[in-house]
C-alpha positions in Angstrom: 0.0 0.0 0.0 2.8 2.2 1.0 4.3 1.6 -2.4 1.1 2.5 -4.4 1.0 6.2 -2.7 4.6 6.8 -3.5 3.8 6.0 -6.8 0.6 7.8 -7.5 2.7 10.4 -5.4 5.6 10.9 -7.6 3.1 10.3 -10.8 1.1 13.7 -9.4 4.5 15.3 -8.9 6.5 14.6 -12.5 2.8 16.1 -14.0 2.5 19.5 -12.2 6.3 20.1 -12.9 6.1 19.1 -16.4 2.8 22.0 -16.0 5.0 24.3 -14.7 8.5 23.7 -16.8 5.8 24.4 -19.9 3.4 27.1 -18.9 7.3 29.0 -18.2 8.7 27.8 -21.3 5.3 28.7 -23.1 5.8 32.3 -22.2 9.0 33.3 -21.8 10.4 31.4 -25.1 7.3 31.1 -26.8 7.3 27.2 -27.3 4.1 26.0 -27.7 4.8 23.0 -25.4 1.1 23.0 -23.6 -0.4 24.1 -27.3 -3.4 26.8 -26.8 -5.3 24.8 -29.2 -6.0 22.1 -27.5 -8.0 23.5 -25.0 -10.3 26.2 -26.5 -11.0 29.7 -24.7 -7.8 28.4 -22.1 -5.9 30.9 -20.5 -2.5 30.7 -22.1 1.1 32.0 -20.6 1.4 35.4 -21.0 3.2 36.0 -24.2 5.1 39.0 -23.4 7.1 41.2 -20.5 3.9 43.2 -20.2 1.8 40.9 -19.4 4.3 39.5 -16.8 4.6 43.2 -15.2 0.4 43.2 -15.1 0.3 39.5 -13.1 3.4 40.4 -11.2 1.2 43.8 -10.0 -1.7 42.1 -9.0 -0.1 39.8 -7.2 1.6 42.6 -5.3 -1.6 44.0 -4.6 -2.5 40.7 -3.0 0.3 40.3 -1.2 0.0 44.2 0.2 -4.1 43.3 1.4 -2.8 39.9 3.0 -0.4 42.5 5.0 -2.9 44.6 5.3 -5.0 42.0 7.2 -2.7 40.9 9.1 -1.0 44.1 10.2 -5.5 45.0 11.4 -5.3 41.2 13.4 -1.8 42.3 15.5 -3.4 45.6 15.8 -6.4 44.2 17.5 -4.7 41.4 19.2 -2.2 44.4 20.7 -5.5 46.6 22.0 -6.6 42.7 23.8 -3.1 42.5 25.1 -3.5 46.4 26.6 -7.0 46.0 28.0 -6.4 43.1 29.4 -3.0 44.1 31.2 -4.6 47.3 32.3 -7.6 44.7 34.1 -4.8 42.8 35.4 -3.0 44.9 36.9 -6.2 47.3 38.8 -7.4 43.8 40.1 -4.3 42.4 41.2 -1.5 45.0 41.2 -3.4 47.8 43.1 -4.5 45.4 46.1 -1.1 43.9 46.7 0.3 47.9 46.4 -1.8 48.5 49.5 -0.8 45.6 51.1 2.5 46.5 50.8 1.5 49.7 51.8 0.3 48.7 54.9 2.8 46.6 55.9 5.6 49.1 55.5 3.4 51.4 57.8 3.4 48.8 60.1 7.0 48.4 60.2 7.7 52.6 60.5 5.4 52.0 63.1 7.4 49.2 65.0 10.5 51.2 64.1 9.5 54.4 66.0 8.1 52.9 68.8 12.0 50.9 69.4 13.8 54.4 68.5 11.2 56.0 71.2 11.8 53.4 74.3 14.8 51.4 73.3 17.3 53.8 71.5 16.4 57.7 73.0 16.8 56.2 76.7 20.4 55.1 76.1 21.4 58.2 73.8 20.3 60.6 76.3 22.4 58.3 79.1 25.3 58.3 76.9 24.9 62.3 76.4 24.7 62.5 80.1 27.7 60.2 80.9 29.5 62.6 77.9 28.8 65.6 79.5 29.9 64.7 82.7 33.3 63.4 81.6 33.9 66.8 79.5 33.5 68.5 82.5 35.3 66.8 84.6 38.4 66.9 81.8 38.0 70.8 81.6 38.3 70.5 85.6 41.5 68.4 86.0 43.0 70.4 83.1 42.6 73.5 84.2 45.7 74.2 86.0 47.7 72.7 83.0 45.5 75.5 80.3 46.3 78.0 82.5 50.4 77.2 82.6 50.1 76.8 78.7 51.5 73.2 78.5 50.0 70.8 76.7 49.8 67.0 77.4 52.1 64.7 75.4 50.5 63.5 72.5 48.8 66.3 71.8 49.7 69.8 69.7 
């Protein structure tokens, strides 16, 4: 069976090339290899450059509508692709925005409230303890300031 459809196969094939090898001979060279006769009112090969340029428009024409088409589909297909991104993103996008939102207020939240008892408590005891030892350095130095010398290590 598989032999029968290569045949009938490559029987269908060796016809439409010998159509094609004469419907090109037929009107480039002018051989009359598929003769016009034999078929009456046919359409025969184009018998000169002309003609050629008049198919080769139309068939340019086509070409141009098929792009035309296609170029109306991506179009339409590109305003789907917009709408539904823009859907998308107000039902999804916007709530988890506002989530994130409110978790970030949270943590400001949490973040102020350790600055407020954690942090302030020891800078103001450090500021204290700084203080202190500042003027307790400007008392002990005093008589040396007044004398003009300077400790060693220092200029």
């Amino acid at each position: 069976m598989r032999f029968l459809g290569t045949v009938v196969s490559a029987a269908i094939l060796i016809f439409l090339v010998y159509l094609l090898v004469g419907w090109i001979a037929d009107g480039y060279f002018d051989a009359n290899i598929v003769p016009d006769g034999a078929v009456p009112d046919a359409w025969a090969a184009p018998d000169a450059w002309s003609e050629w340029r008049d198919i080769l428009i139309v068939f340019t024409a086509l070409f141009w509508m098929l792009a035309g088409v296609v170029m109306v589909a991506l179009l339409a297909a590109l305003v789907f692709l917009v709408i539904l991104v823009r859907r998308i993103l107000r039902e999804n996008a916007v709530p988890a925005i506002d989530s994130l939102k409110a978790s970030l207020d949270n943590v400001r939240g949490a973040t102020e409230f350790a600055g407020e008892t954690v942090a302030s408590p020891i800078i103001r005891t450090y500021a204290v303890v700084k203080g202190v030892r500042t003027g307790l350095g400007a008392i002990t130095n005093l008589p040396d300031r007044i004398r003009g010398r300077r400790k060693k290590g220092r200029k």
